[in-house]
N, C-alpha and C positions, 0 to 999 in steps of 0.2 A: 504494500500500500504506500502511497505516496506521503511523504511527510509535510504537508501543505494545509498551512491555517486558512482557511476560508469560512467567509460567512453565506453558504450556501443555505438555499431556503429548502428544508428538510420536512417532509409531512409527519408531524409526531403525533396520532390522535389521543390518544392520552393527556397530549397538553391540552384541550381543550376546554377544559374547568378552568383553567386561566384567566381566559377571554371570554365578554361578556356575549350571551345567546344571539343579541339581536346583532351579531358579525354573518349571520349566515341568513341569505334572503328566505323569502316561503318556497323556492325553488331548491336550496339545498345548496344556492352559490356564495361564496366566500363575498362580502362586501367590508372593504378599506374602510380605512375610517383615521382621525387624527388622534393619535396616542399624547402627543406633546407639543403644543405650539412654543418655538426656541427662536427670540425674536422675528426677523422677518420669514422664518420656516419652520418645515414642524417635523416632527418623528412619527410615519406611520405605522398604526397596528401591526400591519404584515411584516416590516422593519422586526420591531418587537417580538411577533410569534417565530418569527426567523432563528432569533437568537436564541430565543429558548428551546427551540425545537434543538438547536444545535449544542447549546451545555448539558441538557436530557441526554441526548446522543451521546457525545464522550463519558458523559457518566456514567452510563449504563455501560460502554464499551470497554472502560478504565476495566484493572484490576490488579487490587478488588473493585471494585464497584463502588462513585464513589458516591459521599451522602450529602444530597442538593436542603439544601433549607426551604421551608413552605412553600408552595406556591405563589402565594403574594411577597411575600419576602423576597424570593427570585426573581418577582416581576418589580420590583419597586427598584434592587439594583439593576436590573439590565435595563431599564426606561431610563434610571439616573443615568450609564454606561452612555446610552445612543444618543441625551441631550447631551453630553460633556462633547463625544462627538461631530454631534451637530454644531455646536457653539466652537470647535476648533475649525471645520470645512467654511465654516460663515467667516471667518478669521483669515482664510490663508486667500478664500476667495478676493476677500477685501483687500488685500494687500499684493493682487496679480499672482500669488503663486499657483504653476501652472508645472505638470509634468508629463514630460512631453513622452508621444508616443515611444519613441527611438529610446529612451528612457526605460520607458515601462519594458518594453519588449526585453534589453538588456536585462535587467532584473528577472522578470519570468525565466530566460536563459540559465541564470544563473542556479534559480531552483530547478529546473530540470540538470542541468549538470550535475548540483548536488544530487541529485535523485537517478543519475546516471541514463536519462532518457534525450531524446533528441529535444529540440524547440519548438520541431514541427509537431510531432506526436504528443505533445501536451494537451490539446484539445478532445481527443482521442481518448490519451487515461484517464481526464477528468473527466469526462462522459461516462466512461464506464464506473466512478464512485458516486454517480448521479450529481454533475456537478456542472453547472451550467458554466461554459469559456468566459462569454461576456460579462457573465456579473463576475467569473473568476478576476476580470482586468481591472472592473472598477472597484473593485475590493482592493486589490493590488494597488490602485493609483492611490485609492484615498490613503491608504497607512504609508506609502510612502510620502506622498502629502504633507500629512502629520509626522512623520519624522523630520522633514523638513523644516515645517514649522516650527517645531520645540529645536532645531537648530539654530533657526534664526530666532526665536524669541525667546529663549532661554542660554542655549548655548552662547550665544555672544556676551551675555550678562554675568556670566559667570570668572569674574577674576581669579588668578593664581597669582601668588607673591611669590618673589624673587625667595625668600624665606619658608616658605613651605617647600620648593624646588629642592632647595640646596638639602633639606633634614629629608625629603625623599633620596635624593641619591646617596646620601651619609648612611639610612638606613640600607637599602639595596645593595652598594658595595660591601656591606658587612656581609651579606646574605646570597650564602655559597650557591642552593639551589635555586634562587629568584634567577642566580645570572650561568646557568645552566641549563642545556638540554642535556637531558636521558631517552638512553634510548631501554625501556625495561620489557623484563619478562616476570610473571605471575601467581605466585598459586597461591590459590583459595583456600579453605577448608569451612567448612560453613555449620555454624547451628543455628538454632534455634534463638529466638530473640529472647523467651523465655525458661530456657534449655536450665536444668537442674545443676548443680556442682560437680554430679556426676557423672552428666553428659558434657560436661564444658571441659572437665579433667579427659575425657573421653577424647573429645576434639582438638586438646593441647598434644595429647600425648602422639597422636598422627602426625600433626605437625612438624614437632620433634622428629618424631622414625624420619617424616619425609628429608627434613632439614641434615639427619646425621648420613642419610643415602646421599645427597647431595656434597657434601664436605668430603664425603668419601671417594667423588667422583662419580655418580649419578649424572645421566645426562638429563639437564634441567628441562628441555621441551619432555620430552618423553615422561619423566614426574609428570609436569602440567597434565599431559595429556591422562595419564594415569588414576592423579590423586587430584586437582584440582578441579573446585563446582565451578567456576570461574566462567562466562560464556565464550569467555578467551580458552578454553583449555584444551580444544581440539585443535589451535593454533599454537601450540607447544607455549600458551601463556605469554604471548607475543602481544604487547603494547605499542608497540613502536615507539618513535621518537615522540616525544612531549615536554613542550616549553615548562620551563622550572616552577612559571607562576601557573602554571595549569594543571601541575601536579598536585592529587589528590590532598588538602591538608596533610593528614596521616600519614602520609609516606614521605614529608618537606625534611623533617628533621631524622629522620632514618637513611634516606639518600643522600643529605648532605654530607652525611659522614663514609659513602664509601666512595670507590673507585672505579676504573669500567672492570668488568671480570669479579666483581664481588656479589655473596649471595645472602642475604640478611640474615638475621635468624628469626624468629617468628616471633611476630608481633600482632596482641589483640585489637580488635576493631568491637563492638557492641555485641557483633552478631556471627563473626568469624575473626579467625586466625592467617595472616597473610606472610608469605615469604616473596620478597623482589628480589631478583638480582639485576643488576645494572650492565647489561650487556654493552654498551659505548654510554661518553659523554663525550660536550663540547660545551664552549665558552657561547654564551649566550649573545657576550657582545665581542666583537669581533670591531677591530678596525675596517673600515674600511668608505672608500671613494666613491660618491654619485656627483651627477650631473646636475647642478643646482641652476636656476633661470630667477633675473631679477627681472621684475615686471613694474610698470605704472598704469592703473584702471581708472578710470570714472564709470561708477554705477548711479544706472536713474533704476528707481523699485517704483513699479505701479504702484496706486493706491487706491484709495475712493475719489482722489481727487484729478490726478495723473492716470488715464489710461495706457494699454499696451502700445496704443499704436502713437499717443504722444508722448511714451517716454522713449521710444526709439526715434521718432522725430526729433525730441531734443539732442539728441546724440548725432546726427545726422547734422544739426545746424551746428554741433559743436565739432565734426569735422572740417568743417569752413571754414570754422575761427582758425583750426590749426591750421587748416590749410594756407589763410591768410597772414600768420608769423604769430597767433599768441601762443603763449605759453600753457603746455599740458597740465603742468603741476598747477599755475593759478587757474585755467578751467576744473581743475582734481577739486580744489579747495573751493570753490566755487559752487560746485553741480553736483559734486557725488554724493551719492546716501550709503556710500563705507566709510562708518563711523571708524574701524580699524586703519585706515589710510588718507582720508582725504586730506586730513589736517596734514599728513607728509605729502603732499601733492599726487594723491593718488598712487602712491610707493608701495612696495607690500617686500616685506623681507626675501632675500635669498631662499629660493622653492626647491627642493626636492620632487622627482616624481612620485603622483598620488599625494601632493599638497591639495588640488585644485581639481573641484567637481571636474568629472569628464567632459562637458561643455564648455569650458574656462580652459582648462588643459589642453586640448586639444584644438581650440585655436594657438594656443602659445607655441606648442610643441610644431606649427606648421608657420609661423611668424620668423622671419628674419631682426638681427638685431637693428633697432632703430625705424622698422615696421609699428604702424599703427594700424591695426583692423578696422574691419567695418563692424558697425552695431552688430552683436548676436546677443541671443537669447540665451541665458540660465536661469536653475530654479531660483537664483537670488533677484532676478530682475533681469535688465537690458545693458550691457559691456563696448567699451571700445578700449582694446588695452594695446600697450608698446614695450612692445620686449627691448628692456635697456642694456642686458649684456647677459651673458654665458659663461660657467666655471666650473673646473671636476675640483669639489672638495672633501675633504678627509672631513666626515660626519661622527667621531666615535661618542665626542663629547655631545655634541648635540643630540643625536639619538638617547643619550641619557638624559637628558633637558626632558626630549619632548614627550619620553616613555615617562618620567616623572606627570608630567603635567597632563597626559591625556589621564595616569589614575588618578591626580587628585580632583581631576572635570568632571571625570566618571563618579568620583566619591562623591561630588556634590549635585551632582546632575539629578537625581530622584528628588531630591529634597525640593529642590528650587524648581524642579517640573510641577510638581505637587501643588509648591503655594502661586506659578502663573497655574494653573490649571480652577483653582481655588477663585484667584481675583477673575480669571473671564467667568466664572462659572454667576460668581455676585455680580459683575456689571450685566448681565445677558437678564432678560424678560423672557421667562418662561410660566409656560401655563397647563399644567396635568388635566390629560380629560379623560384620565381613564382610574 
């Protein structure tokens, strides 16, 4: 089955105590109705049965199976859910954000590669889990939408100090396994969660025999394959390579202590007993040289007041000025809505590739030094940038900079998604009619 979130509309008739009788005509047909007027739009019933049809479905599917709270309980959070979302799509509408086909499609790609299928034949296997393609896209568009938006409405708001950087990487160079790949292998031994003294002495003592086979010269896949519940274990308990911060808690302070070719000794977990050994490492950060581009932008962001097609106009007369000898950096400070730059005359730091949405990027990456483009479109608004020079730099230090500073955005990022999520949720006019 495909691993694919979607809000497909599922018939669950069971749910139908939910929703009030007069949804269905004297014919026996389904009639729409307004669930939640969210200022100038509303959240339909069918929206709402949708949802719930759909957390019913994983819950019963989960296992164990899991347990949904009342009925009106669940319908009072998934109607809050669909307003919070409606009150973001009313948001990015406002503000021109727009994601473009060519966009969307890349994205779909991508889950199908994860999912090892073609792009074409997407349509196809969500067909056959009863899954409608077209509403598969506009599902898709919208939460990339909304990812978008808490980019730009949150993400730029959120500061790092120069002093919380510096006590991230003081911590991290302490910390042998953060700046380490392993490459491990596994074995299980498993009880019971509530397993007796007797059974857990039971399940030590396998582990051991396994661990003294091993030290003796045991081939370690073959154990796996042997003694380990692991669902690794017909993979002779084969892990692969995994980043130091991705390794499991439990295993951070046990692997930091050995070396490649070492086999632990057995250490408890709640519910089983685990033995790794560490088949390779490497250094997590490594020296090394990218291709860095310095750019100068002026961004115009549509708005309610500023349309698409006049903030590309505006960019289009401000080709002229350049063309007629004024200065980029004073049109930057001037015109642009990159609060990140314009004050530097539309400057933006020395870029690595994958600094820069794919549409940003890939005018740069086809730009000459001293080129100025024509207006294009990103999800941030409307562009006209000038690639001002080119350099291969030694990044070791800065990739420490920037690995600091994207965990501590990430560390702050829920919180402060929360309370914008909170302040549109109070300025928006909404009205429950169900």
């Amino acid at each position: 089955m495909l691993k694919i979130k979607t809000l497909c509309a599922v018939a669950v008739l069971s749910f139908a105590p939910v929703l009030a009788a007069e949804e269905l005509s004297e014919t026996g047909q389904f009639l729409d109705g307004v669930a939640a007027i969210v200022n100038e739009g509303v959240v339909l019933k069918s929206q709402l049965m949708q949802q719930t049809a759909m957390i019913i479905k994983r819950a019963r599917e989960s296992d164990p199976p899991m347990q949904l709270p009342p009925a009106n309980v669940l319908r009072e959070q998934l109607l809050e859910r669909l307003i919070i979302t409606e009150i973001q799509l009313q948001r990015a509408a406002m503000i021109g954000l727009q994601v473009s086909d060519q966009y969307l499609n890349e994205s779909i790609a991508q889950i199908a590669a994860s999912n090892n299928v073609r792009f074409e034949d997407m349509p196809a296997l969500l067909a056959q889990e009863g899954v409608n393609y077209a509403a598969f896209r506009e599902e898709m568009r919208d939460e990339i939408t909304l990812e978008q938006l808490r980019r730009i409405d949150v993400g730029q708001r959120i500061n790092v100090s120069p002093r919380e950087i510096q006590q991230c990487i003081a911590d991290l160079e302490g910390n042998v396994a953060v700046n380490s790949d392993y490459n491990l292998s596994h074995i299980l031994i498993s009880m019971s969660e509530s397993a007796t003294a007797a059974q857990i002495d039971e399940a030590k003592s396998k582990a051991d025999e396994v661990y003294a086979q091993l030290i003796d010269g045991a081939d370690f896949s073959e154990m796996a394959i042997r003694y380990s519940d692991a669902q690794t274990a017909l993979d002779g308990g084969a892990l692969g390579w995994l980043k130091g911060d991705q390794l499991p808690t439990l295993y951070t302070d046990i692997v930091a202590a050995m070396e490649a070719g070492d086999v632990s000794e057995p250490f408890r977990s709640a519910s089983s007993f685990h033995i790794v050994k560490v088949n390779d490492l490497r250094s997590a950060i490594q020296r090394s040289e990218v291709e860095q581009v310095l750019v100068r932008h002026i961004l115009v962001t549509p708005n309610e007041i500023i349309d698409d097609e006049t903030a590309k106009q505006q960019l289009e007369d401000a080709l002229e000025k350049l063309a007629d000898g004024e200065d980029f950096g004073e049109l930057a400070k001037l015109m642009s809505d990159d609060p990140g730059s314009a004050n530097n005359g539309g400057e933006m730091d020395w870029s690595g590739p994958g600094t820069f949405v794919p549409e940003f990027e890939e005018v740069v990456d086809a730009s000459e030094i001293g080129e100025i483009s024509d207006p294009f479109r990103s999800r941030f608004g409307w562009h006209v940038v000038e690639v001002m020079d080119r350099r291969v730099y030694d990044n070791t230090e800065d990739l420490k900079q920037s690995n600091c500073d994207l965990r501590i955005r990430n560390g702050k990022m829920e919180e402060e998604t929360q309370l914008w999520i909170q302040r549109l949720r109070d300025e928006a006019y909404v009205e429950t009619r169900i």
